[in-house]
C-alpha positions as CSV (number, residue, x, y, z in Angstrom):
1,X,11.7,10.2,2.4
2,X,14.2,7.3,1.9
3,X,13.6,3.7,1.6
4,X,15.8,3.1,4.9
5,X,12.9,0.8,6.7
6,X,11.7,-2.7,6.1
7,X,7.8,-1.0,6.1
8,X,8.8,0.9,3.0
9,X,9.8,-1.4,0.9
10,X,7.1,-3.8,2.2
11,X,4.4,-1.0,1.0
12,X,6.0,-0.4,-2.5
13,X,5.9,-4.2,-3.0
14,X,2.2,-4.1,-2.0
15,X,1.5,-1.3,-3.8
16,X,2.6,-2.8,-6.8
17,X,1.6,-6.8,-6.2
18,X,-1.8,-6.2,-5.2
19,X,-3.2,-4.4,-8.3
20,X,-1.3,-7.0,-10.5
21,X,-3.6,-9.4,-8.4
22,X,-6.2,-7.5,-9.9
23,X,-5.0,-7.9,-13.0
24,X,-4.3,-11.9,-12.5
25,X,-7.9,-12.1,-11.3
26,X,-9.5,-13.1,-15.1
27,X,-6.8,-16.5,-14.8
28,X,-7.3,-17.2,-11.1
29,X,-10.7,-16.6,-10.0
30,X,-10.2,-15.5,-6.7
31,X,-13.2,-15.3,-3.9
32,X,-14.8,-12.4,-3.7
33,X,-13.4,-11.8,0.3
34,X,-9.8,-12.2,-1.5
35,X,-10.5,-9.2,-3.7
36,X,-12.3,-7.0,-0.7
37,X,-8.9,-8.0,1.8
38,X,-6.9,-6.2,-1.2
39,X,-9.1,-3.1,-1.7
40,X,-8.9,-2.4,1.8
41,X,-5.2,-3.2,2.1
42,X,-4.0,-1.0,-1.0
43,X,-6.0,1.8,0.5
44,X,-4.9,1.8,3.6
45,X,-1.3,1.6,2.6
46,X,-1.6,4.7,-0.1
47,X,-3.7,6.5,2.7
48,X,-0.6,6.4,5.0
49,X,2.0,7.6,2.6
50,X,-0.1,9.9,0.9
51,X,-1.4,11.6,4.0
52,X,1.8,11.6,6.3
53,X,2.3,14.7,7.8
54,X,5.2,16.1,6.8
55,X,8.0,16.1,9.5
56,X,8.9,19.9,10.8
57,X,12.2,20.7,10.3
58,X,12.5,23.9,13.0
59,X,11.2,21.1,15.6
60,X,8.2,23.2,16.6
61,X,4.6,21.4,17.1
């Protein structure tokens, strides 16, 4: 997998923002809905790496 598409990098920087908005939380006090949004978010984007089929190489489905 290369980092040739703009959704890549897009989930790497979310992947790596959104728990440091975790971490920012104690200073900022965001809402509650705020913190749900980014739950939901960070799983969904490690859910679609993580479980991406891998691609067949003899082109056989």
């Amino acid at each position: 997998m290369g980092w040739k598409f703009f959704n890549d990098r897009l989930a790497l920087f979310l992947i790596i923002l959104i728990p440091a908005l975790w971490i920012v939380n104690s200073w900022l006090m965001l809402p509650s809905e705020v913190l749900g949004a980014t739950i939901v978010s960070w799983t969904l984007v490690l859910q679609y790496y993580f479980r991406k089929k891998p691609e067949d190489p003899g082109g056989t489905k």
